[in-house]
C-alpha positions in Angstrom: 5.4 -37.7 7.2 4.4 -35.7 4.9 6.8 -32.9 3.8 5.1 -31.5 0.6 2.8 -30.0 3.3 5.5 -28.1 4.9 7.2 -27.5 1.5 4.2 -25.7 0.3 3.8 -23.3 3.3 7.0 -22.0 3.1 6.8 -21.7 -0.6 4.0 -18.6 0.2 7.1 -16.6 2.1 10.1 -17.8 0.6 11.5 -17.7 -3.2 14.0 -20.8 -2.4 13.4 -23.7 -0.7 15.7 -26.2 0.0 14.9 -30.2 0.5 18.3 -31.8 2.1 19.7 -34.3 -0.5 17.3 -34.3 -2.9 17.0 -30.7 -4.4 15.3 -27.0 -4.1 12.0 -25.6 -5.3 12.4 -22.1 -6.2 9.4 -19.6 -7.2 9.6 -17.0 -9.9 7.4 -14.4 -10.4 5.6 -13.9 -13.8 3.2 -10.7 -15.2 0.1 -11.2 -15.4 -1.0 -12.8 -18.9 -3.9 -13.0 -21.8 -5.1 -15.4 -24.3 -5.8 -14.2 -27.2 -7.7 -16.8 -28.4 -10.0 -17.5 -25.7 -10.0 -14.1 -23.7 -9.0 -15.0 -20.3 -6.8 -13.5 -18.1 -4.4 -14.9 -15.7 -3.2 -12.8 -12.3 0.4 -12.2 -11.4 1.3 -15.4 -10.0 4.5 -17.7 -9.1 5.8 -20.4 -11.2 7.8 -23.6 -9.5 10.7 -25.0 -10.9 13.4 -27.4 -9.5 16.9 -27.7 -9.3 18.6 -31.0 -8.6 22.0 -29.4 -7.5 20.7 -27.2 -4.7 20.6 -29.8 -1.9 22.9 -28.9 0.8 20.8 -28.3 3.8 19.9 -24.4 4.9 18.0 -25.3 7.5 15.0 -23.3 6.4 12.5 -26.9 6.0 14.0 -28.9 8.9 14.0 -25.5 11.5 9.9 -25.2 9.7 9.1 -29.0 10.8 10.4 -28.4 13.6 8.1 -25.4 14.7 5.7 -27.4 13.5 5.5 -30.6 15.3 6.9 -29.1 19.0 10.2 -31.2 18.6 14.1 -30.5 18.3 15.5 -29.5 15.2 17.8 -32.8 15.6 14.9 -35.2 15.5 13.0 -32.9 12.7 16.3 -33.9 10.8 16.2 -37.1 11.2 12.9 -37.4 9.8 13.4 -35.6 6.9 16.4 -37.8 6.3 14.5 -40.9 6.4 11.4 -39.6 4.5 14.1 -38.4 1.4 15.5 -42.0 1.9 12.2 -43.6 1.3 11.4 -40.8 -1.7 14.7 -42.2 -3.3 13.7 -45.7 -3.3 10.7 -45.3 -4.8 12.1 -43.3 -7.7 14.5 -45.8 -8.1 11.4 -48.0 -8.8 10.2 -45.6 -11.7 7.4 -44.8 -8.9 5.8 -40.9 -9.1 6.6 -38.8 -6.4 3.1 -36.6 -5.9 3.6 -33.4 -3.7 0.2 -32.0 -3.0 -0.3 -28.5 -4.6 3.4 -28.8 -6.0 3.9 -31.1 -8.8 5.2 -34.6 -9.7 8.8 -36.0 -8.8 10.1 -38.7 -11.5 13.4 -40.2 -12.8 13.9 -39.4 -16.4 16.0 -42.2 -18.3 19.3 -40.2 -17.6 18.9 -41.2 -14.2 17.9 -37.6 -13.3 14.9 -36.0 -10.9 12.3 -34.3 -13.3 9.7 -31.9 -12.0 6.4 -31.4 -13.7 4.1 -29.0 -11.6 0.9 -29.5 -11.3 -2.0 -27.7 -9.6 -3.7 -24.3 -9.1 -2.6 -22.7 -6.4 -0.7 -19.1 -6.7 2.2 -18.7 -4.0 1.9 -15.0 -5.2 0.1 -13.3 -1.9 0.2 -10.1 -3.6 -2.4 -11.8 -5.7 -4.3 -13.7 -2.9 -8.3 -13.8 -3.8 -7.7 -13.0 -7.6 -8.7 -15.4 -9.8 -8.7 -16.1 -14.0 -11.7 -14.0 -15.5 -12.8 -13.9 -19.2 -12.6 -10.7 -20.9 -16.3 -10.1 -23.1 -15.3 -8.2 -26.1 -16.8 -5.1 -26.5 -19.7 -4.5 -29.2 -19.6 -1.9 -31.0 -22.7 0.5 -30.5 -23.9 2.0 -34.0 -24.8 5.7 -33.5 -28.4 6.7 -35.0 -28.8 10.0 -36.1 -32.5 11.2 -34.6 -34.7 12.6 -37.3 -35.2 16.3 -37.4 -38.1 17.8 -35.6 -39.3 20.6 -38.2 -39.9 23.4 -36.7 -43.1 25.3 -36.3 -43.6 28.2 -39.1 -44.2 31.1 -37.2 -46.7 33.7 -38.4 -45.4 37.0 -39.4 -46.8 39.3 -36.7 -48.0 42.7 -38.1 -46.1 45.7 -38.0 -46.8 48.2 -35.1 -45.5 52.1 -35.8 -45.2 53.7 -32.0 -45.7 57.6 -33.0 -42.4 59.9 -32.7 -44.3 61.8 -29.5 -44.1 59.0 -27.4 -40.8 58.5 -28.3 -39.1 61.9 -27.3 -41.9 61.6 -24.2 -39.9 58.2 -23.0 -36.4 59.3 -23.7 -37.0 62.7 -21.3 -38.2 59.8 -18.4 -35.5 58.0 -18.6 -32.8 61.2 -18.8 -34.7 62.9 -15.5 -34.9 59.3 -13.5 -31.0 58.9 -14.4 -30.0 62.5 -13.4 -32.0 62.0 -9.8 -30.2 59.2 -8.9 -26.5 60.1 -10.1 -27.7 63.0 -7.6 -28.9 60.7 -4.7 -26.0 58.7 -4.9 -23.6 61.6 -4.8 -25.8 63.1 -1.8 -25.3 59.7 0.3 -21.6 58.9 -0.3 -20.6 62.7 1.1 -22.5 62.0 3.7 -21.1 58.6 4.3 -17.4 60.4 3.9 -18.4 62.8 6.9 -19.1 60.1 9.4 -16.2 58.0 8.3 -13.9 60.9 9.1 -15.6 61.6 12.5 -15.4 57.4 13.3 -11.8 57.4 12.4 -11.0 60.3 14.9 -12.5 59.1 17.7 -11.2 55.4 17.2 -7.7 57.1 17.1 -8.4 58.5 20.2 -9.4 55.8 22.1 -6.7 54.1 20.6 -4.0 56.6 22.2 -5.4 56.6 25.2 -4.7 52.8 25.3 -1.7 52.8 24.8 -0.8 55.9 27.4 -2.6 53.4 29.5 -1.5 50.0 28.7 1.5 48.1 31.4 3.1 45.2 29.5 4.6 42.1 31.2 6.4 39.2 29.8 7.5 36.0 31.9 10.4 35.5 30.4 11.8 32.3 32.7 7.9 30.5 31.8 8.3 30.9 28.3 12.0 29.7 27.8 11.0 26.8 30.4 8.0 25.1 28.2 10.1 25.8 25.3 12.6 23.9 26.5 10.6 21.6 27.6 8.8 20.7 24.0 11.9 20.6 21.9 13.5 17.8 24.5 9.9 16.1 23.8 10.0 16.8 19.9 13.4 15.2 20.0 12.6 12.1 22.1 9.5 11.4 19.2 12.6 12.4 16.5 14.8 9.8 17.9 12.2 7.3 18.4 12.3 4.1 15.5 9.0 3.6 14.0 9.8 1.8 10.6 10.2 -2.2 11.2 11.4 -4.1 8.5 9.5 -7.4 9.4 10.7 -10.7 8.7 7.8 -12.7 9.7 5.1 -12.7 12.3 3.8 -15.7 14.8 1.6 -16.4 17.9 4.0 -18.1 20.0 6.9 -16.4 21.4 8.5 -20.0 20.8 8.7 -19.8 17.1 9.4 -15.7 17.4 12.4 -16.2 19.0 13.7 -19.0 16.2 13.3 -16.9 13.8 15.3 -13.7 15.7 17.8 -16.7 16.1 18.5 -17.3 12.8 18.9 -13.9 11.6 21.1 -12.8 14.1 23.1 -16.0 12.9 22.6 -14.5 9.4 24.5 -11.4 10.6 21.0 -8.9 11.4 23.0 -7.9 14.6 19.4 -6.0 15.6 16.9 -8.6 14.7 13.6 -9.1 17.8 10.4 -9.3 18.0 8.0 -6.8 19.1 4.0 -7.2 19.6 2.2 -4.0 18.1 -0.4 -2.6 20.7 -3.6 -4.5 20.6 -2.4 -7.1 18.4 -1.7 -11.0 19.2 1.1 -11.7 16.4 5.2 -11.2 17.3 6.8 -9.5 14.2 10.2 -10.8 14.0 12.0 -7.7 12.5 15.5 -7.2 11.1 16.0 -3.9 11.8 14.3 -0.6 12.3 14.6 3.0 11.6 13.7 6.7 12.1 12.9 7.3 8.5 10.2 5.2 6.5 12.8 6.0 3.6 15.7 4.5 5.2 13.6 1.7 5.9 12.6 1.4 2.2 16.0 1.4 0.9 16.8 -1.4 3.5 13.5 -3.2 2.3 14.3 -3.8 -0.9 18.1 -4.8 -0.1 16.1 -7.7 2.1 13.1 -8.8 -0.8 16.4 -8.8 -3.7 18.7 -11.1 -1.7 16.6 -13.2 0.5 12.9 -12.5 1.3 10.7 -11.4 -1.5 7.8 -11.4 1.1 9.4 -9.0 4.1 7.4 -5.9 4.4 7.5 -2.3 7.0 5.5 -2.3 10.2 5.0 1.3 11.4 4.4 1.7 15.1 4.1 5.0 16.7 
């Protein structure tokens, strides 16, 4: 059987994970990166170490294998046993244990598991598709100064004297055209005040008789009725828990309800499923909430202590 396989697939979700008597790889989670010698930059990605003391069983692998294959979580364990029995033996032989898209297992001379990892693959989804690139350095673009265009030399025009007649002839146009239409305009705005006054008194008139006129009638019983009626709605949407914090998401309602299982064993009192409207995956969620802040805060409780790849599902 081959367990790397399932080792590696829960590597993409969890930050520990735990091989029953042999040890636990655990990701950590490094910056992105340049070289300064040859330009490239490396993504955000997750580095693999491994810890020979971790190797009391959690479950986490053997419940995964299980899932996995349709059996009991008793016979997953037995084969686990008997593969890490085999991987033993063969170390004990100074034989290379090779875990596909892991790394190397090997016993050092003080009798001790060493882990070298080997491989490209980034358990980072954050940084799924994103790949090393080469940064070009940038040439420096030297400015050119365009020459000057001289300009044309322009011909000194000759001198024309207008005679002082035609002078005081053009100054009394312009003083007549600017006293006839100061007059004009003072002509049209008092007759433009007269009609305004006579507009205004008739629309107040109209406007009295109106309201001699007018019968009002409210329906008081309607109007406190639909009122009613939308705050008891407005509260119903209030009280309604939108934010999921989810834990994971499947196809089968078999491995759905493992999962609700285990965290509900794990103390998530509140932890179910739930299948979004037009969707085919069950999210397995810990808990959810009226506010997306409150699910936020509860968020990042759940990614510090025990999954770094939980995310909020919003259903309205």
């Amino acid at each position: 059987m081959k367990i790397g396989q399932y080792i590696s697939e829960l590597l993409y979700r969890h930050q520990c994970v735990i091989v029953p008597n042999l040890g636990a790889f655990i990701t950590e989670k490094t910056s992105a990166k340049i070289n300064d010698l040859t330009g490239i930059i490396i993504p955000p990605k997750k580095n693999i170490i491994f810890n020979s003391l971790l190797t009391q069983n959690d479950g986490l692998l053997v419940n995964h294998i299980a899932i996995a294959l349709s059996i009991s979580f008793e016979e997953a364990l037995t084969l686990v046993e008997n593969e890490i029995k085999n991987w033993h033996q063969s170390l004990n032989e100074r034989q290379t244990i090779y875990l596909k898209n892991i790394g190397e297992l090997t016993l050092n001379e003080a009798q001790k598991i060493s882990f070298e990892p080997i491989g490209a693959t980034n358990y980072l989804t954050s940084s799924f598709g994103l790949s090393p690139i080469i940064a070009k350095p940038i040439s420096q673009v030297q400015n050119t100064t365009p020459s000057r265009v001289p300009k044309p030399s322009l011909e000194k025009s000759k001198s024309f004297k207008m005679p002082k007649w035609m002078g005081y002839a053009a100054a009394s146009v312009i003083g007549l055209t600017v006293l006839g239409s100061v007059w004009k305009y003072h002509m049209d705005y008092s007759e433009y005040l007269t009609q305004s006054l006579e507009i205004e008194k008739e629309v107040q008139k109209g406007v009295e008789k109106e309201i001699q006129q007018a019968t009002f009638y409210i329906e008081v019983p309607k109007i406190i009725e639909k009122t009613q009626e939308k705050i008891e709605e407005i509260t119903v949407q209030k009280n309604e828990k939108a934010y999921h914090v989810v834990a994971g998401a499947f196809r089968t309602e078999a491995r759905s309800s493992i999962l609700v299982d285990e965290l509900k064993n794990k103390g998530y009192e509140n932890a179910r499923f739930i299948q979004k409207e037009g969707s085919a995956m069950k999210n397995v969620i810990y808990n959810s909430f009226l506010t997306y802040q409150e699910a936020q805060v509860f968020l990042q409780e759940v990614i510090k202590n025990e999954n770094p790849n939980a995310w909020i599902l919003v259903v309205n």
